[in-house]
C-alpha positions in Angstrom: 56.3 22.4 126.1 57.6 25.4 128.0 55.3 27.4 130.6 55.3 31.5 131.3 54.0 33.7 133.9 51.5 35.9 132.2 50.4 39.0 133.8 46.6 39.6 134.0 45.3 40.3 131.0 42.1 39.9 129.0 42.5 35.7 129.6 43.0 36.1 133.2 45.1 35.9 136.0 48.9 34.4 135.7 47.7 30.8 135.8 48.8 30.0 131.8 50.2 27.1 131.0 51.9 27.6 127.3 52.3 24.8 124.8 54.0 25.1 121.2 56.3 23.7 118.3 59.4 25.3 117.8 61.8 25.1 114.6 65.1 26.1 113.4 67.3 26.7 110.6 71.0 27.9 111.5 73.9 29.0 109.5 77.1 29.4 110.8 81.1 30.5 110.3 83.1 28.4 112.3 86.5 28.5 113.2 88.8 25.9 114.9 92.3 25.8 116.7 94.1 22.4 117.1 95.8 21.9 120.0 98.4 19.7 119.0 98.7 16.1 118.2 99.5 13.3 120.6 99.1 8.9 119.8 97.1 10.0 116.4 94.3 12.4 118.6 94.2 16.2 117.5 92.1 18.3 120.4 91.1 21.2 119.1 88.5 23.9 120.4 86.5 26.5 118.1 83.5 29.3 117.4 81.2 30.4 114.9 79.2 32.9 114.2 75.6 33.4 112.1 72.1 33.5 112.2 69.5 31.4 113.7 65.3 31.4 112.2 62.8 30.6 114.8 59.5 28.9 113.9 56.9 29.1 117.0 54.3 27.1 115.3 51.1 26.5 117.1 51.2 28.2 120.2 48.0 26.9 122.2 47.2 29.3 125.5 45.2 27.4 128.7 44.2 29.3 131.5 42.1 26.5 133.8 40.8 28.7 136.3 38.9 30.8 134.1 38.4 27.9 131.5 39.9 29.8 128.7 41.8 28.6 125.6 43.4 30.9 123.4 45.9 30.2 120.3 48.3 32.5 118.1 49.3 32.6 114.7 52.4 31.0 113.6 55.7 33.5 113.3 59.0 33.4 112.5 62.1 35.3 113.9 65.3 35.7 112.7 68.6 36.5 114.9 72.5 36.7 115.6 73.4 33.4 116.7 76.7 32.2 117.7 78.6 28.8 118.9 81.1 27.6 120.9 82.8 23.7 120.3 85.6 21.9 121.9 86.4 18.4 120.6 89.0 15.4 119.6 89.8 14.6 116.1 91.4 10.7 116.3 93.4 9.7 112.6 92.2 6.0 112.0 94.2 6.3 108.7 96.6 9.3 107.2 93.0 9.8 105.0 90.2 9.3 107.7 89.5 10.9 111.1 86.5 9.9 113.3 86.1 13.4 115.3 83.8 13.8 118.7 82.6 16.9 119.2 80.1 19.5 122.3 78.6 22.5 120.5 77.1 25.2 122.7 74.3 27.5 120.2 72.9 30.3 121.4 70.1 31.1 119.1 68.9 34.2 120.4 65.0 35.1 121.2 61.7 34.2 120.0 57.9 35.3 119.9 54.6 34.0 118.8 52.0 35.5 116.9 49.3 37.5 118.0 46.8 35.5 120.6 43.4 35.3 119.7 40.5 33.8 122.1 39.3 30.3 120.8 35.5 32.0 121.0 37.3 35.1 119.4 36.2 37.1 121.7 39.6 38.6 123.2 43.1 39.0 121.3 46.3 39.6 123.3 50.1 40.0 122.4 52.2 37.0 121.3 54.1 35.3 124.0 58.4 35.8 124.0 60.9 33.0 124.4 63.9 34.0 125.4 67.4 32.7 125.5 67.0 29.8 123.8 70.2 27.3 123.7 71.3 24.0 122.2 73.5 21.7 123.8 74.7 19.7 121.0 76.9 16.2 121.3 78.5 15.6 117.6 80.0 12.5 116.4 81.3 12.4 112.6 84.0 11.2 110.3 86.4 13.1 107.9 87.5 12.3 104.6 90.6 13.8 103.7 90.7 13.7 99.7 94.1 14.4 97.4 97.3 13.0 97.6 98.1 12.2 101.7 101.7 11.6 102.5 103.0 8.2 102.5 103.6 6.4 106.0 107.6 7.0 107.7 109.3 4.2 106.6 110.4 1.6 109.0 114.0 0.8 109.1 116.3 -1.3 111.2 120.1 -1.3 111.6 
């Protein structure tokens, strides 16, 4: 649920309270930068760029003072989006890395559809979301196929 000020128009004064699903789909070109290697753990820190849809699915519009509901058709935005990541890749095994990762998405904007009254008796402009982010904590593990070198032998004199 996210709430807006709403200047007065046809539903009222600013009193709105705004409720509504909201999807996405995201494609991105990363790029990432390892920092070095130290005891088997590779930091690294990367970026991407791409494109972000945004689903604003049932938007539902409640103004209690004046006991008005409005709702607005579903609509779908598409945008520049872009990432940031920072991370540590650990090497269990010369084939298999467990890597933690932070992503920061910006996805860009979003907006509604048009808002119609529930008795249909007013119809307004759809509502905009901006700025909307992602805060993401990533946790996976890497297969490294083909032929991996074989281990540094250990030898004693």
């Amino acid at each position: 649920m996210f709430l807006a000020e709403d200047s007065y128009q046809q539903f009222g004064p600013a009193t709105n309270e705004y409720t509504a699903d909201i999807e996405s789909w995201v494609g991105l070109f990363n790029t990432y930068i390892d920092l070095g290697t130290w005891h088997c753990v590779t930091p690294y820190v990367g970026g991407g760029v791409g494109f972000a849809s945004i689903d604003v699915i049932g938007l539902k519009d409640v103004n209690v003072p004046v006991n008005g509901v409005a709702f607005a058709k579903d609509h779908t935005e598409t945008n520049f989006a872009w990432a940031l990541y920072a991370g540590l890749a650990y090497d269990v095994t010369p084939g298999v890395t467990i890597d933690l990762a932070y992503r920061y998405l910006d996805l860009g904007d979003a907006k509604s559809g048009i808002r119609t009254a529930y008795d249909l008796s007013a119809t307004a402009d759809g509502i905009e979301i901006n700025d909307i982010t992602s805060h993401d904590l990533m946790l996976g593990v890497r297969f490294k196929l083909g032929r991996q070198p074989a281990p540094m032998p250990v030898a004693f004199k």
